[in-house]
C-alpha positions in Angstrom: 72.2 -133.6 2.0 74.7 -134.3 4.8 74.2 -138.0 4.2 74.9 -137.6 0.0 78.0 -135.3 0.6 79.8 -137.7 3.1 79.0 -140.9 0.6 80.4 -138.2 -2.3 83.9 -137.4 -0.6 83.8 -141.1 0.7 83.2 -141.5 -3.2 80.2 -144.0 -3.0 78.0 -141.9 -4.6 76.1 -142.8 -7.7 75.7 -140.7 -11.2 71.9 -139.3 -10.2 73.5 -138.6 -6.2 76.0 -136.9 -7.8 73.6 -134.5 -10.0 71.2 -134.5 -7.0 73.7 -132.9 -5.8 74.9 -130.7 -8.2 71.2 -129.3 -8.3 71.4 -128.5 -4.9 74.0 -126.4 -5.3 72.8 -124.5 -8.0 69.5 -123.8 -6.8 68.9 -120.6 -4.3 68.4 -122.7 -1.4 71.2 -123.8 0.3 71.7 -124.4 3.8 74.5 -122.4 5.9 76.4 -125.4 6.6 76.6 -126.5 3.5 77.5 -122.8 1.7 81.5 -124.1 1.7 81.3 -126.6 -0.5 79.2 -124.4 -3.5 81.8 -122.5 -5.2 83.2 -126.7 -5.7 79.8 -127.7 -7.1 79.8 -124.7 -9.2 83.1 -125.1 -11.0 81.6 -128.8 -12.3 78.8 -127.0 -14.1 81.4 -124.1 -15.2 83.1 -126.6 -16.5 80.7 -128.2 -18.8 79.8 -124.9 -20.7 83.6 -124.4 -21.3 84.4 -124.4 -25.2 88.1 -125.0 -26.3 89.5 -121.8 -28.0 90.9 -123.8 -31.1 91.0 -127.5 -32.2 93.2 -129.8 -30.6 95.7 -131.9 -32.5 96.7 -135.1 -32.3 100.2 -134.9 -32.1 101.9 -139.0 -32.8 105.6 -139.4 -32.8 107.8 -140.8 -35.8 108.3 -144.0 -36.0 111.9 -145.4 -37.2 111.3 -148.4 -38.9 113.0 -151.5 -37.7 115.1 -152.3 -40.8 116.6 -148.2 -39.8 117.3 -149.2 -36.4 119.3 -152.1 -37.2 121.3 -150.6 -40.1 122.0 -147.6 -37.4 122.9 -150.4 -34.7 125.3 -152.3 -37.3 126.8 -149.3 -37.9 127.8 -147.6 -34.6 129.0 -151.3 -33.6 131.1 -151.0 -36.5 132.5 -147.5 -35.9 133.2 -148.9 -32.2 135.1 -151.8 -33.5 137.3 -150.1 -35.6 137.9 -148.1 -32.8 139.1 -150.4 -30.6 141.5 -152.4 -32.6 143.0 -149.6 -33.9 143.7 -148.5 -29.8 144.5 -151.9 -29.7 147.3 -152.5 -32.9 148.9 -148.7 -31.5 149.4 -149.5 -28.0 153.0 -149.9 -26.5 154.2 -153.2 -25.9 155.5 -151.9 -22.4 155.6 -155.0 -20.2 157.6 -153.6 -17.8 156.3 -152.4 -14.1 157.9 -149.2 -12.7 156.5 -146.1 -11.0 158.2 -142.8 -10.5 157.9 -141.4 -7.3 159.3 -137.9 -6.4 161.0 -137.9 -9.8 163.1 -141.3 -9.9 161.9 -144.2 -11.4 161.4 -147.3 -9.2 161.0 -151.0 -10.3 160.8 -152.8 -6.7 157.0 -153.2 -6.5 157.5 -153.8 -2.7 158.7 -150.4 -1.7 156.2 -148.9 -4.2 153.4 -150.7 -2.6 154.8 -149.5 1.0 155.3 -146.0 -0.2 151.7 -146.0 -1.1 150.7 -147.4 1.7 151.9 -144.7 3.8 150.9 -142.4 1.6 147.2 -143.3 1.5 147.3 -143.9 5.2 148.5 -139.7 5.4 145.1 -139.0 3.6 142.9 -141.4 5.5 143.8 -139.5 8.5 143.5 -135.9 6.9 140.3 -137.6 6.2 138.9 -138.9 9.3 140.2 -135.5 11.2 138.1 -133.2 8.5 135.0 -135.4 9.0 135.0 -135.1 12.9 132.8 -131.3 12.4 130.4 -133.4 10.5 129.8 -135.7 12.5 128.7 -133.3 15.6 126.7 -131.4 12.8 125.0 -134.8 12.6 124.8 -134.8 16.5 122.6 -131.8 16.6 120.9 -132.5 14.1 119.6 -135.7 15.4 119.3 -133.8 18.8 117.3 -131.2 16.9 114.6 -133.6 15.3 112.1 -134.1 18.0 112.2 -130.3 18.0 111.1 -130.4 14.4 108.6 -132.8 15.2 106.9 -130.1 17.6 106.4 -127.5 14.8 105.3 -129.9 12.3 102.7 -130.9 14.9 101.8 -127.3 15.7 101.4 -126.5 12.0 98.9 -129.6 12.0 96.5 -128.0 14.6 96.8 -124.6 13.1 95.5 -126.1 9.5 92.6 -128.5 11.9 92.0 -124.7 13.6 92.0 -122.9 10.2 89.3 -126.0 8.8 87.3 -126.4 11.9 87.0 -122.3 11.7 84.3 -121.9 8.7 81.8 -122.8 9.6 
């Protein structure tokens, strides 16, 4: 028997190993070593005698025909082009380039483009000075992984202790 149940969880038994098997457990004389593994040979023969309480039903999805899907396509492409030449016939003919900064329009591009340089700089540093706690958060936490290796190893010899335990 201890031969057939290591070929059945190495799954290389065959159909009449595998009812050998199930015999075994359901007969009256089993051996103490092998008493763990009944209640799992049991719930296969529960499970045969199992009746379904009402008919299943095939349940198969709608099916759109293709001509639907195309007239559906040809439509919401339409919608989408009407769409966007009518945003395109209303739009401004605005060619000119100006931004308003502090409330006063500006047209130089060059002091815009400095202006927003500086500006963007400002918040790049605000940045980089607000990410400095997370980056010693990372610190620890990479300082704290070997740590988390340790219980994750302990919790693998409790579950070995726990299985090693039945018998």
């Amino acid at each position: 028997m201890n031969e057939l149940l290591e070929k059945y969880f190495s799954a290389a038994t065959t159909l009449e190993e595998e009812n050998e098997l199930k015999q075994y457990f359901a007969s009256k004389n089993i051996a103490k070593e092998h008493e763990p593994y009944r209640t799992l040979f049991v719930a296969f023969t529960d499970e045969l005698t199992e009746k379904a309480t009402e008919p299943l039903k095939k349940v198969v999805p709608k099916q759109r025909s293709i001509k639907r899907i195309w007239m559906n396509a040809f439509a919401y492409s339409g919608i989408a082009a009407t769409i966007l030449i009518a945003l395109w016939i209303q739009r401004p003919n605005q060619t000119e380039n100006y931004a308003v900064v502090a409330g006063n329009r500006i047209e130089d591009p060059e002091y815009v483009q400095e202006y927003t340089e500086k500006k963007l700089n400002k918040v790049n540093a605000i940045l980089h000075r607000s990410m400095r706690p997370t980056k010693s958060i990372e610190t620890v936490r990479q300082s704290l992984q070997p740590m988390q290796k340790i219980a994750e190893t302990r919790q693998r010899l409790e579950e070995i202790e726990n299985n090693i335990q039945f018998k």
